[in-house]
C-alpha positions in Angstrom: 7.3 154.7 100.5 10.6 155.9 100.9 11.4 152.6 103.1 10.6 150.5 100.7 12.4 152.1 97.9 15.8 152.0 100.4 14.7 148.1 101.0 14.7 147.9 97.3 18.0 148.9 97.1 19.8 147.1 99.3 18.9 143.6 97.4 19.7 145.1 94.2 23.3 145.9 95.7 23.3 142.5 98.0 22.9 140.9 94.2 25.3 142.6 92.6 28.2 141.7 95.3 27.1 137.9 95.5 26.6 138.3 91.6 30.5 139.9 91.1 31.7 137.5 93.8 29.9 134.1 93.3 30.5 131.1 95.9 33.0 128.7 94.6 33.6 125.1 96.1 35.8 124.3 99.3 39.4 123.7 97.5 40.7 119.7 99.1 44.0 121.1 100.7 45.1 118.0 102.2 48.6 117.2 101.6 49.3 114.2 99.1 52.1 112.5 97.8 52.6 109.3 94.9 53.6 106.0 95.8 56.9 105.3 93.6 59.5 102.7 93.4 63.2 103.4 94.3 65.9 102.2 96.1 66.3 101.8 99.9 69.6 102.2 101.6 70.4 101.2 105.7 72.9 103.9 106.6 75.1 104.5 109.4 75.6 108.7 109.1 79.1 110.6 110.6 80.4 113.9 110.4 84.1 114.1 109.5 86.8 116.6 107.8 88.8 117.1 104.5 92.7 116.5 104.7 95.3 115.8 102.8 96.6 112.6 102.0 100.2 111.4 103.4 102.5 113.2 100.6 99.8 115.8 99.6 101.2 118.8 101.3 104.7 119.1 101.3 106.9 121.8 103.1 109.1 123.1 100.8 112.5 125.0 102.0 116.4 125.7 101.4 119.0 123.5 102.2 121.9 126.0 101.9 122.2 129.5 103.9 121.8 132.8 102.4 119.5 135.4 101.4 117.0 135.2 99.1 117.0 136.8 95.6 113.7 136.2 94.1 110.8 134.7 95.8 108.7 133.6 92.5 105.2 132.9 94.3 102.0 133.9 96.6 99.3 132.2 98.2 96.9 130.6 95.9 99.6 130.2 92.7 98.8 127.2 91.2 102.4 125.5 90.7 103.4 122.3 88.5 106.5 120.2 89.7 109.8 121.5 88.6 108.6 125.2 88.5 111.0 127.7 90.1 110.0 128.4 93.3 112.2 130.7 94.9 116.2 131.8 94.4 119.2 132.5 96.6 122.0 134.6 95.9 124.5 132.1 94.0 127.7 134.4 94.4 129.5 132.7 96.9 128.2 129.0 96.1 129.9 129.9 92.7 132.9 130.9 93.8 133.3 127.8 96.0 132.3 125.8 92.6 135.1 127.6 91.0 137.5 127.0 93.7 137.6 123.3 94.0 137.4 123.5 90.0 141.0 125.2 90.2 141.7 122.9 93.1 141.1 119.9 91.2 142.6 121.4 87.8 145.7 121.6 90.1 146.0 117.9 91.4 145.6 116.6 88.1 148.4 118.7 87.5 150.7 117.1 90.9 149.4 113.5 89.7 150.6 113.9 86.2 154.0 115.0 88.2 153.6 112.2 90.3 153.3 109.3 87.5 156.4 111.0 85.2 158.7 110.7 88.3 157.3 107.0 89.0 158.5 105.9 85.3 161.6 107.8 86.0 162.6 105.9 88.9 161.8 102.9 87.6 164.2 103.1 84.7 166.8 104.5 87.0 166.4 101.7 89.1 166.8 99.0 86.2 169.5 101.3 84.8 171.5 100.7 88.3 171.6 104.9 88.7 168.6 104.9 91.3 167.8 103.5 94.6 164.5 101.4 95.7 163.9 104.5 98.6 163.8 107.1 95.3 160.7 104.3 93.5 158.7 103.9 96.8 159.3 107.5 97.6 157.9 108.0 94.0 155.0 105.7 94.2 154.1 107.0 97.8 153.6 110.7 95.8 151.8 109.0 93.4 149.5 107.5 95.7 149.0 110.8 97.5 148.0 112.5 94.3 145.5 109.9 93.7 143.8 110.3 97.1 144.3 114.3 96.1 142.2 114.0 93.0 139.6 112.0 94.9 138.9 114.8 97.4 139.0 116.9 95.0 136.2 115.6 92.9 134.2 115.1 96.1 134.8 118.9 96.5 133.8 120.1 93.5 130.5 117.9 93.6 129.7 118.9 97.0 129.7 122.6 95.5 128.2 122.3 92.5 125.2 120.4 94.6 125.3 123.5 96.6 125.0 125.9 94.0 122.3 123.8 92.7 120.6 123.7 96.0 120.5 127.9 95.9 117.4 126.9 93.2 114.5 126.1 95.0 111.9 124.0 92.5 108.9 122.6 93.7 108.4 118.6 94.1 105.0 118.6 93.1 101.7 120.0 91.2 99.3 121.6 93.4 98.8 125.3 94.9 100.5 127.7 97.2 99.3 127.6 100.4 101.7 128.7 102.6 104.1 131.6 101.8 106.6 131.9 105.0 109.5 134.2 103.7 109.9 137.3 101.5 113.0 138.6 99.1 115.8 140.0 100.5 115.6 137.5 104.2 118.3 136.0 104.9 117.6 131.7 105.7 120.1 130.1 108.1 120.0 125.9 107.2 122.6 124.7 109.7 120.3 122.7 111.5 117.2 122.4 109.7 115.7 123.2 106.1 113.8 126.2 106.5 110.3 126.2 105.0 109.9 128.8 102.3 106.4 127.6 101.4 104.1 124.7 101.6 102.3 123.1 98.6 98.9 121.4 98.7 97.5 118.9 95.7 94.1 119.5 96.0 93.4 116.4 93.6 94.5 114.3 96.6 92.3 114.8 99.7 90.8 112.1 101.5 88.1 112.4 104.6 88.4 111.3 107.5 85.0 110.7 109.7 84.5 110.8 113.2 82.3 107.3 113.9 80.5 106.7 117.2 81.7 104.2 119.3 78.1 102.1 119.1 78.5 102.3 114.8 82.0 101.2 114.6 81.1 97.8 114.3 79.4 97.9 111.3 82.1 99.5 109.5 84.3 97.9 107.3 87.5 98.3 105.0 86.4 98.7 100.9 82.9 99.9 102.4 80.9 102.1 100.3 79.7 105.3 101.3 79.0 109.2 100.4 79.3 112.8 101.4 78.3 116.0 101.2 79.9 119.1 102.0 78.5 122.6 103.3 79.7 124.4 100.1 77.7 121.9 97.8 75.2 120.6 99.8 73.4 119.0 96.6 76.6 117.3 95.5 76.7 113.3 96.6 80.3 112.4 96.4 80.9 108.9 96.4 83.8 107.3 98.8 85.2 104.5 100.1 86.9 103.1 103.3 90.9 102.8 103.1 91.7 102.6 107.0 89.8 102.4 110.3 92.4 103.7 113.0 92.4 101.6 115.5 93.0 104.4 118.8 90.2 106.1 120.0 90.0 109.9 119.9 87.8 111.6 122.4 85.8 114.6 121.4 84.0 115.7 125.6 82.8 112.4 126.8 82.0 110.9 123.4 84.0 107.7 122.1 85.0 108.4 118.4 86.9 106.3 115.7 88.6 108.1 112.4 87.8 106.2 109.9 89.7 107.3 106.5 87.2 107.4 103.4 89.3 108.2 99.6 87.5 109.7 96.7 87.6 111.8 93.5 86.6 115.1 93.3 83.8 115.7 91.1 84.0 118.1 88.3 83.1 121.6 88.7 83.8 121.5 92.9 86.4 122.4 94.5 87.3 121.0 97.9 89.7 122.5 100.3 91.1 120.8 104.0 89.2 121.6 106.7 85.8 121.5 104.9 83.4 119.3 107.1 81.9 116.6 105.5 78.6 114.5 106.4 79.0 111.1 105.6 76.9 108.3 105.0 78.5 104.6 105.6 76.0 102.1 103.1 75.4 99.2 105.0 72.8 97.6 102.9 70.4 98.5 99.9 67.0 97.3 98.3 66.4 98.2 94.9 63.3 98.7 93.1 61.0 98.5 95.8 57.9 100.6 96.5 58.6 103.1 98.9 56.4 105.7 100.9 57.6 108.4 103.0 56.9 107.5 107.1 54.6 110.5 107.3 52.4 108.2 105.2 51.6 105.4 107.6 49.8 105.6 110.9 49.4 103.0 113.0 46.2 100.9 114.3 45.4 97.8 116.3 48.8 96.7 115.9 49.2 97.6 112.2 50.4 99.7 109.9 47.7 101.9 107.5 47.2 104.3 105.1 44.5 106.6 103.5 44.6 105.9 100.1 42.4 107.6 97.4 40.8 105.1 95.1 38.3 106.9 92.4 37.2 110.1 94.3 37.1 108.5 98.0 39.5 108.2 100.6 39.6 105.2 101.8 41.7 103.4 104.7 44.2 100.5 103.3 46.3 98.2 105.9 49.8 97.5 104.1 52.4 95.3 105.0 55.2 97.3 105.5 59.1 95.8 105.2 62.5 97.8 106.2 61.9 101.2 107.7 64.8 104.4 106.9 64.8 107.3 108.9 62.7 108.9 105.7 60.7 106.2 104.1 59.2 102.6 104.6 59.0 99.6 101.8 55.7 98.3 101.0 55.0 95.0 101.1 51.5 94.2 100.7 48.6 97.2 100.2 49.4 99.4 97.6 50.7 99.9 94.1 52.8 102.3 92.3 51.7 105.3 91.3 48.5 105.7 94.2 48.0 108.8 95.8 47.9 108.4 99.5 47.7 111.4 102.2 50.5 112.6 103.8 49.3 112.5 108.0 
């Protein structure tokens, strides 16, 4: 009796679980995808580098000797052109201005002289009271005086260039970013322009992309093409070929070509030299055509087939299949946009 009430039981707790948990139908987990129609590009891909163009980072230094006052700048100021960079002490340069000012102040003086005692030997001359030595004599001072006031001014533009040189104003818009001396260092320009700083314009970078030897070929001057870069890697950044250099650079035992690509950057990026860029060279395109992803087609007998589903069925469909990319194939002949076909 007992047994069979513990038999009893059992069922009525066997229904209860199958009751709470009731069987449901195997879920279809095989991986689909749509047929859709886009655009098909042949692409020869490179990895290159961000650099400024020729005239896009500029060294910027003194031309005159002497110790810096005021250094005006860091790394990563943002600087327009004109804006005061940097300034040396003007003391002495003003001085030297004031000097050939005086200078000059003082041969105007001699060839005012000079010109009074040119009339005055000519008079005496005509009068009979002077000699023709005392006129050439006269005219010889003259001359001098001339030659005095030309030296002079040459003097006094010199300094004042010099004095204006003790300003130190940036040539063009970009940002700091180099800062290679400090207030109160003392620059020596005797045989070169020492650099103070060096200014980049980030708004004029090119790329340059290392090609491979077997792609060069295909690549062309006005070429479209596109990149991306690691700190936007959704961003597509249009570009274009300016220059293919013609001398091989050798990166181990690999044959490369720089090929120079310009382009805008897009709003809301900024790019910086050195970034590494991966391009993509266009060498043709198909537009609007049905496209399925490779992992779509299988081949058989010499063919190319899918599994398509048409109404609840799976069901094997030979296509014709056009150009091939590394990621998707053109449909020819088999299938129609908007079919759901199983991804192998």
């Amino acid at each position: 009796m007992k047994k069979g009430l513990m038999i009893v039981l059992v069922l009525i707790a066997l229904g209860g679980w199958y009751y709470a948990n009731p069987s449901k139908p195997p879920v279809d987990e095989t991986p689909t995808t749509r047929i859709q129609r886009g655009t098909l590009s042949r692409t020869v891909t490179a990895t290159g580098v961000i650099r400024p163009v020729v005239g896009a980072e500029i060294n910027v230094g003194s031309r005159v000797s002497g110790t810096v006052k005021t250094l005006r700048v860091k790394v990563g100021d943002a600087v327009n052109a004109g804006d005061l960079l940097a300034q040396i002490e003007q003391e002495m340069f003003q001085a030297r201005v004031n000097q050939a000012r005086a200078e000059l102040e003082g041969a105007k003086a001699q060839l005012s002289l000079s010109k009074f005692n040119v009339e005055r030997a000519e008079k005496l001359l005509k009068k009979g009271f002077g000699s023709e030595e005392d006129l050439q004599k006269a005219q010889q001072d003259l001359a001098m005086a001339i030659a005095r006031i030309n030296l002079n001014q040459a003097r006094l533009q010199g300094a004042d260039i010099d004095l204006g040189y003790t300003s130190i104003y940036a040539p063009i818009k970009g940002v700091i970013a180099n800062v290679t001396t400090r207030e109160g260092e003392t620059v020596a320009a005797s045989f070169a322009a020492p650099t103070f700083v060096t200014i980049i314009d980030l708004e004029r970078l090119e790329t340059r992309a290392f090609v491979d030897e077997t792609d060069i070929g295909r690549i062309f001057l006005g070429q479209q093409a596109s990149f991306t870069v690691d700190a936007y890697p959704d961003v597509d950044i249009p570009a274009q070929v300016t220059a293919i250099q013609p001398k091989a650079e050798m990166q181990g035992s690999v044959v490369n070509y720089v090929v120079v690509l310009e382009f805008q950057t897009p709003d809301q990026t900024i790019l910086r030299p050195e970034m590494t860029t991966h391009i993509r060279f266009t060498l043709e395109e198909r537009e609007n055509v049905i496209t399925a992803p490779r992992g779509v087609l299988k081949r058989k007998d010499g063919g190319d087939y899918v599994m398509v589903k048409r109404k609840q069925d799976w069901v094997e469909q030979k296509v014709r299949v056009g150009w091939r990319t590394a990621a998707k194939a053109e449909i020819l002949e088999g299938l129609e946009e908007g079919e759901t076909v199983r991804v192998n």
